[in-house]
C-alpha positions in Angstrom: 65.1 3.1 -92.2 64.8 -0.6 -90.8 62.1 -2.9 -91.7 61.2 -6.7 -91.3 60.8 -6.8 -94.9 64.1 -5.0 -95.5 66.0 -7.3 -93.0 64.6 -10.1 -95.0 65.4 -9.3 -98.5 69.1 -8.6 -96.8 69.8 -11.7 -95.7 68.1 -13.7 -98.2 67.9 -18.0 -97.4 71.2 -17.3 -95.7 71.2 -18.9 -92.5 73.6 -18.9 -89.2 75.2 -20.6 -86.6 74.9 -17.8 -84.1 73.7 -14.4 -84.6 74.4 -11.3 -82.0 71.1 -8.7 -81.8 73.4 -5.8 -80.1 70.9 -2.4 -80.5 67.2 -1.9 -80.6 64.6 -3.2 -83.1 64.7 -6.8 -81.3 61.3 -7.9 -81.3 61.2 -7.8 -85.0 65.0 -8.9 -85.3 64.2 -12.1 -83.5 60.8 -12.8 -85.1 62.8 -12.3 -88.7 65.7 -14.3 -87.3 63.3 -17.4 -86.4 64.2 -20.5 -88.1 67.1 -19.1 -89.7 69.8 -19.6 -86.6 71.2 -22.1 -84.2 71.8 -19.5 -81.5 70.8 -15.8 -80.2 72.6 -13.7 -78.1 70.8 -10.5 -77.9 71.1 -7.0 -75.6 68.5 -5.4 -73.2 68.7 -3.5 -70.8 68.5 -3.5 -66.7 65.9 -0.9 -66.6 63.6 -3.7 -66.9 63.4 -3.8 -63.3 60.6 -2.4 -61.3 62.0 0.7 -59.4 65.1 1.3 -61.8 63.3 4.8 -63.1 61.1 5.2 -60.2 62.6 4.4 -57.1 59.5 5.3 -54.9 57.7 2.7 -56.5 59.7 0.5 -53.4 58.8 0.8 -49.9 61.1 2.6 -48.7 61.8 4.2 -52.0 64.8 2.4 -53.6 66.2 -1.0 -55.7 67.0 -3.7 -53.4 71.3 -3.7 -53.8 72.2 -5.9 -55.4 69.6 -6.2 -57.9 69.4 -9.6 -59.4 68.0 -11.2 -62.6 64.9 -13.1 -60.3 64.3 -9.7 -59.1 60.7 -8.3 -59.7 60.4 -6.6 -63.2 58.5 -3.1 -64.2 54.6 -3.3 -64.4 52.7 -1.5 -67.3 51.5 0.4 -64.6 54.6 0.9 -63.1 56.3 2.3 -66.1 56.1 2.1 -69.7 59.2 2.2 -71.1 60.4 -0.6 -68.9 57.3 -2.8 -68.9 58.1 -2.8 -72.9 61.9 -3.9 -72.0 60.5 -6.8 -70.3 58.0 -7.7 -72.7 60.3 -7.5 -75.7 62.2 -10.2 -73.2 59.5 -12.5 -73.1 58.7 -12.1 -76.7 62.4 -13.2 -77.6 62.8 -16.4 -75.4 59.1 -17.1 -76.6 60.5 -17.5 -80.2 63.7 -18.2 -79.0 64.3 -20.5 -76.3 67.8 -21.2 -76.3 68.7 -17.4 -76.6 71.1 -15.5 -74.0 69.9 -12.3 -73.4 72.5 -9.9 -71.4 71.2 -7.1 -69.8 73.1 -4.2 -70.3 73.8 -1.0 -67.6 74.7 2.1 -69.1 77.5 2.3 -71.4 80.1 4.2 -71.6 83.7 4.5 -73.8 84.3 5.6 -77.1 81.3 6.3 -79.4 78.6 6.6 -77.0 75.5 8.5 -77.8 74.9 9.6 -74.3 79.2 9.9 -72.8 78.3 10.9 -69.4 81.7 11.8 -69.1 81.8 14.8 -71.4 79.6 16.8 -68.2 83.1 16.7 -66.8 85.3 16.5 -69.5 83.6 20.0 -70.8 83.8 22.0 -68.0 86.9 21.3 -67.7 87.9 22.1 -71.0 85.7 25.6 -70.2 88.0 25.9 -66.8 85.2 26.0 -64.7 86.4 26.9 -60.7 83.8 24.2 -59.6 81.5 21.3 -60.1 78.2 20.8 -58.4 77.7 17.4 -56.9 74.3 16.2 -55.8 74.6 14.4 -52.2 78.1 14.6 -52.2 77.9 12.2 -55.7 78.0 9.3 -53.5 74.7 7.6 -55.7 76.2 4.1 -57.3 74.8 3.8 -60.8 74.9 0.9 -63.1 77.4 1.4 -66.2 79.6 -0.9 -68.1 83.0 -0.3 -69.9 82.2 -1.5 -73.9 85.1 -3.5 -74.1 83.5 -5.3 -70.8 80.4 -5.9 -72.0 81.5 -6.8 -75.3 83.8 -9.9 -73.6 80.5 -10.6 -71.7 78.7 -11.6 -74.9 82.2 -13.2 -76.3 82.2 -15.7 -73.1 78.9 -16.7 -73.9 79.4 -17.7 -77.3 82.3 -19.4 -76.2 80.2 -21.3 -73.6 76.9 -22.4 -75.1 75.9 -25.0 -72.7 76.2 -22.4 -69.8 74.3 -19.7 -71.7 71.7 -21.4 -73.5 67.9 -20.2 -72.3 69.4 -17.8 -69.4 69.7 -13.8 -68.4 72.6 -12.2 -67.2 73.0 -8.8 -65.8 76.3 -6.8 -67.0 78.3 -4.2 -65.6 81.7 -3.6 -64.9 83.3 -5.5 -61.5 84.0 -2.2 -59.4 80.9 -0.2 -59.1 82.2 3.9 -58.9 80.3 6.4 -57.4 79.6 10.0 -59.3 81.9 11.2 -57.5 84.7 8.6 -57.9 84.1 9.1 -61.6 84.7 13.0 -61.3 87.8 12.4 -58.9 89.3 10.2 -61.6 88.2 12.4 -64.2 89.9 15.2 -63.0 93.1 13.7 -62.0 93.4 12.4 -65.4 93.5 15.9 -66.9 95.4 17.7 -63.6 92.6 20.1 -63.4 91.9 21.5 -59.9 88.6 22.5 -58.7 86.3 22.9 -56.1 84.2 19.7 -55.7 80.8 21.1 -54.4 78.3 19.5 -53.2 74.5 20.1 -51.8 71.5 18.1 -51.5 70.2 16.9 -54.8 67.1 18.8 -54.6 68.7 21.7 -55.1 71.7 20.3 -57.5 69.7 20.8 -60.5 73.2 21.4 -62.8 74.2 17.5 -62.0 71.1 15.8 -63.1 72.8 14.8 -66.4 75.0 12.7 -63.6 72.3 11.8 -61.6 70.2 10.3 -64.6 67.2 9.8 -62.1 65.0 11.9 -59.7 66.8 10.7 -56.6 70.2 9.6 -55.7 69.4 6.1 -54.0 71.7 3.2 -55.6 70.9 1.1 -58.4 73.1 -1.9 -58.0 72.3 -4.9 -60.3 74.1 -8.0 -59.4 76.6 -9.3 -61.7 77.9 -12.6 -59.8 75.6 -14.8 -62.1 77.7 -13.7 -65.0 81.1 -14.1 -62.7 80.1 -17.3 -61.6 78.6 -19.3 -64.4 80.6 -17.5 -67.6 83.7 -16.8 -66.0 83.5 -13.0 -66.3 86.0 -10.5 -65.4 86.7 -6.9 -66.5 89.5 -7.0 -69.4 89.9 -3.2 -68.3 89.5 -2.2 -64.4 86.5 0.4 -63.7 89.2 3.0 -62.6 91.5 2.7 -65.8 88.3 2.4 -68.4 87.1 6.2 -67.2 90.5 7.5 -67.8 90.3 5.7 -71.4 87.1 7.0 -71.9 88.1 10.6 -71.0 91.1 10.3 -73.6 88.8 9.6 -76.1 86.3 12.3 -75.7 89.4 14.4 -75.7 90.4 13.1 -79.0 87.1 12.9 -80.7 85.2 16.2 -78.4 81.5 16.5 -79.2 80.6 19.5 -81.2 78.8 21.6 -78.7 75.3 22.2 -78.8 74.9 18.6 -81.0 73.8 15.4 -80.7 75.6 14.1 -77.5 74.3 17.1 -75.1 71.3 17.6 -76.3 71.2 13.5 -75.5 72.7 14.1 -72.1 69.8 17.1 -71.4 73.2 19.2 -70.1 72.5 23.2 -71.1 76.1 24.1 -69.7 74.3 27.1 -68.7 77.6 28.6 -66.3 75.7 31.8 -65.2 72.7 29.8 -63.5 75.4 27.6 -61.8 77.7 30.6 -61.0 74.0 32.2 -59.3 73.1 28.5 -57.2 76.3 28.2 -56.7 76.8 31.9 -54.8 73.4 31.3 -52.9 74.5 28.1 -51.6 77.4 29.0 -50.1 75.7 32.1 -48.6 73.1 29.7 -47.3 75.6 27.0 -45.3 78.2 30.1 -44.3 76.7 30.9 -41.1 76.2 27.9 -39.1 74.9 28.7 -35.7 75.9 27.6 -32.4 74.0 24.4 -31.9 74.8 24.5 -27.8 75.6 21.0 -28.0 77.1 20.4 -24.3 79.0 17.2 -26.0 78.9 16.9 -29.6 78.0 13.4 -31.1 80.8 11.0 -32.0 80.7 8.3 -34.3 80.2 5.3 -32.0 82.2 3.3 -30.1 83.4 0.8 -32.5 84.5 3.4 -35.6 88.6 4.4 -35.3 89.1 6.4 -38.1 89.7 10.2 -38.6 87.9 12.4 -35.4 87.2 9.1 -33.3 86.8 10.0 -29.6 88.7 5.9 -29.8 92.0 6.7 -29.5 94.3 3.8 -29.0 97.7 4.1 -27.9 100.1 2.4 -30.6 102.1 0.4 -27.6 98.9 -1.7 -27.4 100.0 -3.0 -30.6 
């Protein structure tokens, strides 16, 4: 069980050049810490920001894309959990001036308490004919490879004079969608299933992917970190979810433990087998909408179905 006074007797008069506060317990780490180091890098997190749980809390509802670190923080009012992020910011720089405080998206790799993969990586394993996708999984949600955010926090003790007194938002370069991380997912263990999608009102099996109330994006900007640090991803978005799906298939969750009940996922195949069979009896009979010319896609698009066509000799 932590305590300040436990923390204390641990380290004794020892004191440091730099020390890295990496989970939880900050406030009192810092407070404990004061006096005792020439540096602190510690680790939030971007739900600090106003909107990130409840997007309606914007006009219209939704984070402004990119989000970046001057962007408006959560409100007590707003929401508790991340007014008590921000606080335990201003607490830290309060004590600790010349800190670096990274905030960190959701994480993801091996020894996660939460691997949002393993909502694929299961069913999978179960050989379940189909997944349910909420708005087609096109939502864009924060998360970081650990071996990306870890070099994050490396660079900046590398680079004190860049660092000192500032916030930087983390995440991995390439931003995937839910269902860019399925697609990969699934290749990586040659499964084939049916990908199926309906509005996320209805979607209630993906929530675990979702991880909010609606599917609007939550982008935070990361060009701070690019541009004054020097960041880039050690391991590329698209090869760090097949990494983290090897793992999970090495080192499987027991079922029923820690990491679903964490993830909130009941894996409960008979009430996705029954939304499932409704949904497709729902969209099955589209009527005849008596359109006398159906709408294209606008005059400048010239992809797949474009009424554009361009004869290749204008080339």
């Amino acid at each position: 069980m932590f305590s300040d006074d436990g923390l204390r007797a641990a380290l004794g008069d020892e004191t440091f050049d730099i020390a890295i506060a990496g989970y939880g317990r900050l406030r009192s780490i810092a407070d404990v810490l004061h006096g005792r180091i020439g540096r602190l890098l510690s680790i939030g997190g971007v739900p600090v920001y106003r909107g990130f749980f409840d997007a309606a809390v914007h006009q219209p509802p939704g984070l402004p894309v990119p989000t970046r670190e001057e962007a408006e923080l959560a409100t007590e009012a707003d929401d508790g959990k991340s007014y008590r992020i921000g606080r335990t910011e201003q607490m830290l720089f309060e004590r600790h001036p010349t800190a670096t405080h990274f905030r960190y998206p959701y994480v993801y790799g091996p020894r996660q308490l939460a691997p949002r993969e393993w909502c694929v990586v299961r069913r999978i394993l179960d050989r379940r004919p189909f997944l349910i996708l909420p708005d087609d999984g096109l939502s864009l949600i924060p998360f970081g490879y650990v071996d990306n955010l870890a070099h994050a926090v490396l660079l900046a003790v590398d680079q004190p004079d860049a660092s000192m007194g500032e916030v930087f938002n983390c995440g991995d370069d390439e931003k995937l969608s839910i269902r860019q991380v399925v697609e990969i997912i699934t290749d990586e263990l040659a499964y084939d299933w049916e990908l199926l999608s309906m509005p996320a009102a209805f979607a209630l099996p993906a929530r675990p992917l979702m991880m909010n109330v609606c599917t609007t994006h939550r982008v935070v900007d990361t060009s701070k970190l690019r541009e004054r640090l020097g960041y880039r991803d050690v391991v590329p978005a698209r090869d760090a979810v097949r990494l983290a799906t090897r793992w999970l298939m090495a080192n499987r969750p027991d079922r029923g433990g820690y990491e679903e009940l964490a993830l909130q996922d009941p894996f409960d195949y008979a009430a996705e087998d029954v939304l499932a069979t409704w949904w497709r009896a729902a969209t099955a009979d589209v009527p005849d909408l008596g359109y006398a010319e159906v709408p294209g896609y606008g005059k400048s698009y010239a992809g797949p179905g474009t009424r554009n066509v361009r004869a290749d000799t204008r080339i």
